[in-house]
C-alpha positions in Angstrom: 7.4 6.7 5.3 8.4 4.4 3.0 6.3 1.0 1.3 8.7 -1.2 1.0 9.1 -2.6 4.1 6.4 -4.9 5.8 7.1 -4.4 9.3 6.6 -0.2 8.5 2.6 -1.4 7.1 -0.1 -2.0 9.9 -3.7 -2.8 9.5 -5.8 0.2 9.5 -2.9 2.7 8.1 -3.8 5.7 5.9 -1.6 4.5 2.8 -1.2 5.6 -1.5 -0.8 2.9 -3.1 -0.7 2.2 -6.9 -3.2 -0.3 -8.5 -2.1 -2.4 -11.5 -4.3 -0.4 -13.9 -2.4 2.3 -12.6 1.4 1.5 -12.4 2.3 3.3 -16.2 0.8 6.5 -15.0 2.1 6.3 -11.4 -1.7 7.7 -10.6 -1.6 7.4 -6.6 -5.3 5.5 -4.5 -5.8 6.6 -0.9 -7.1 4.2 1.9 -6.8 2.3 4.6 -5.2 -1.3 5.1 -7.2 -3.9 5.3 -5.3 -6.7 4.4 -1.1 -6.9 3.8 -0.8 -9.4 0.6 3.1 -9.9 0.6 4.5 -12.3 2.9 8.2 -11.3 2.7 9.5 -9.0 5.2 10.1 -6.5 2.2 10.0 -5.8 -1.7 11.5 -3.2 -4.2 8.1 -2.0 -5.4 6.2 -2.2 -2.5 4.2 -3.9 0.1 1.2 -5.4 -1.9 -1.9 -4.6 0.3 -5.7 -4.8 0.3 -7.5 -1.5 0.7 -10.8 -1.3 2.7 -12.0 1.0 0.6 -13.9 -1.0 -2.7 -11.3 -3.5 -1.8 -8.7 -2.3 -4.3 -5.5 -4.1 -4.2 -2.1 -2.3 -4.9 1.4 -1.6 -4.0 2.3 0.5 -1.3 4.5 3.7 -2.4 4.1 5.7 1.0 2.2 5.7 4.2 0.9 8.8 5.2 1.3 10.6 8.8 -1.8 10.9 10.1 -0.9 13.2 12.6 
């Protein structure tokens, strides 16, 4: 699904976002929400969230199933 729009991001989601350090290389960081950091109801390059994983923070390129 797609990381663009807020309402699609929920605390706790299995996400790949991409950190600043990382947005040349496009290199993708796995983890779950912990915190959504954009207040608009969307953005062209992604939902900025907080990662409870070493609280990295990053944009959100897809959310992944975890089905």
């Amino acid at each position: 699904m797609d990381g663009k729009l807020r309402k699609n991001i929920k605390i706790g989601a299995l996400v790949d976002i991409v950190l600043k350090k990382d947005q040349r290389t496009g290199k993708l960081t796995r983890g779950h929400v912990k915190r959504l950091l954009t207040n608009s109801p969307s953005h062209p390059h992604g939902i900025k969230v907080m990662l409870v994983e070493g609280d990295q923070v990053g944009r959100v390129q897809q959310i992944v199933d975890e089905a």
